[in-house]
N, C-alpha and C positions, 0 to 999 in steps of 0.2 A: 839463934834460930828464929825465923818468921814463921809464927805459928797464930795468925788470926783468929778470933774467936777463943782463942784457948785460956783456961784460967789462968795458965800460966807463964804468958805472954806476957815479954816485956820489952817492946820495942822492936823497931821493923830494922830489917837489912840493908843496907844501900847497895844498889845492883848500876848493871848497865846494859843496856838493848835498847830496842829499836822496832817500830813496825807500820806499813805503810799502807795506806788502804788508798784507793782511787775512789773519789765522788764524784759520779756526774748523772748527768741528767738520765731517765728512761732512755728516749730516743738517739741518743749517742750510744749508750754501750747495747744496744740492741745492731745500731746502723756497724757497727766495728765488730759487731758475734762475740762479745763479752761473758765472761760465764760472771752470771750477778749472784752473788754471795746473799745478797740484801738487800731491804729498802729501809731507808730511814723512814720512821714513822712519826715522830715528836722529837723535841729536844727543848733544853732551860737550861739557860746560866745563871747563875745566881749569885751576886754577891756576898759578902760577909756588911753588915752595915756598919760606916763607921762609929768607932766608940765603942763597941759591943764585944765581948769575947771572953762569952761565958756560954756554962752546958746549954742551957737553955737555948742561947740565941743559934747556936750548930743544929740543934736540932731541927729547930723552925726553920732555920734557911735550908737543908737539908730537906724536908718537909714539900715545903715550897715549891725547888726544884723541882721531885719526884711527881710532883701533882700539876706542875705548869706542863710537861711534860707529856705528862698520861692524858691531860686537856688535850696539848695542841695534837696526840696522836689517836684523839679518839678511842680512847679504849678505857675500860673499865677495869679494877684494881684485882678483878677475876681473870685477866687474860694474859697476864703476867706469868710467863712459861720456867722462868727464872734469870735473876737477876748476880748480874758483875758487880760485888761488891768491890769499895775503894778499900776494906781494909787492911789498913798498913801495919799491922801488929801492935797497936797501940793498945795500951789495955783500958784508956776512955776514949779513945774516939770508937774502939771498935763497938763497944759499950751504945756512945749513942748514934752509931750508923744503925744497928741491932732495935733502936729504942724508935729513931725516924723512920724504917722500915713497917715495925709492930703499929704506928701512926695511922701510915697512910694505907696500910694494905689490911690493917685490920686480924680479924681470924684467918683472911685468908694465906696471913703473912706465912705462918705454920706450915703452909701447902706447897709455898715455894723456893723449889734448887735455892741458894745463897750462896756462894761459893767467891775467894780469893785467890786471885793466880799467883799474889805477893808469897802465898805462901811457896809457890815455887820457885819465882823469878826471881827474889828481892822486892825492892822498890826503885825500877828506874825513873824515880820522881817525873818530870813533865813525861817521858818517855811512858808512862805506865796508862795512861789513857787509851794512848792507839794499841798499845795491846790488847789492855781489855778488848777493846774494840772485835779485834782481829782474833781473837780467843773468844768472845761471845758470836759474831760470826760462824765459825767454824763449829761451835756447837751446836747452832740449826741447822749448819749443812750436813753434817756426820750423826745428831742424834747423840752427843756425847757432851755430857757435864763436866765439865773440868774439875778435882775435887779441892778439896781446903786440906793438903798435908800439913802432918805435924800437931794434929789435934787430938790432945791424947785426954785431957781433962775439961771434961762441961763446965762452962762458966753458967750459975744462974741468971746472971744476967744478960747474958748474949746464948738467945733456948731458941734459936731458929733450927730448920736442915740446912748446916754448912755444907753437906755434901763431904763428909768428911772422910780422909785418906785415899779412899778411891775413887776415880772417877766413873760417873754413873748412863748408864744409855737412858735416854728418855727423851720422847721428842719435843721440841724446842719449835715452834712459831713467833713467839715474841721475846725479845731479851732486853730487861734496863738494864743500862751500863751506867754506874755514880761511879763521878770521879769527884775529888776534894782537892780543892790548890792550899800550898800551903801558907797564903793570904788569907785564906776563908771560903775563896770564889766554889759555889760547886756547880758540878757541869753532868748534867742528864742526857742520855738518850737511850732514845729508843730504836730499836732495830728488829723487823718485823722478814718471815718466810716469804720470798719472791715468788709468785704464783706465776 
């Protein structure tokens, strides 16, 4: 069972889906009467550097991302409404996603949703990014937190709001979506309330 977060969690599921989002400019899905979901607000890829792959170096590059990100979207580690975690039910990675989280976001981390849709979906590996996506979306439009099923036991080490078993109403302005390739690459954005 995918049970992110969980102490006792040992290893993520392999699924399969799919999910598509349209990007394009303001001025097109305005000129077409588009209903906009969102707007990108920041994004960072990040590699793994070669040589490197150990806890530490996850962490930092993880680190990285989330801050290159937060830079290019202008926003401050306070406006962060809540965040698509990548965890894959790994009982260290989920560890130090939990760890590069508590990092860059500080006390505020404490404050913010954290939630894994792996714990419902699986893991459709490359496929699991656009859902995030499309699952963090749909939470600013609906006001609904997607939760982290399957979490029945607190890991000390991973003490954030998982958002756990149920899903939560709460409004949503800003969402970072981390995703993690299984190279090392991690890949940030941000996706911010269409006004």
């Amino acid at each position: 069972v995918s049970r992110p977060f969980d102490k006792k969690r040992s290893g993520g599921v392999n699924s399969e889906g799919a999910a598509m989002v349209i990007v394009e400019d303001l001025e097109g899905a305005l000129k077409r009467d588009a209903k906009i979901y969102g707007e990108i607000k920041g994004y960072s890829i990040y590699p793994k550097k070669k040589g490197k792959d150990d806890d530490q170096d996850t962490i930092d590059n993880m680190v990285i991302s989330i801050r290159s990100a937060l830079e290019k979207a202008a926003l401050g580690n306070a406006e962060i409404d809540y965040i698509s975690a990548h965890a894959p039910s790994l009982p260290v990675f989920d560890k130090l996603e939990t760890m590069a989280i508590k990092q860059v976001f500080g006390q505020n981390a404490y404050k913010i949703p954290v939630s894994s849709i792996k714990s419902m979906i699986g893991n459709p590996m490359s496929a699991a990014g656009p859902m995030q996506l499309a699952s963090a979306l749909l939470a600013i439009n609906r006001g609904i937190i997607p939760p982290t099923i399957n979490y029945r036991y607190p890991d000390p080490d991973c003490d954030l709001d998982y958002v756990p078993n149920c899903s939560r109403r709460n409004k949503v302005d800003n969402a970072l979506v981390e995703t993690h390739g299984l190279e090392g690459t991690n890949a940030v954005l941000i996706i911010k309330r269409y006004q």
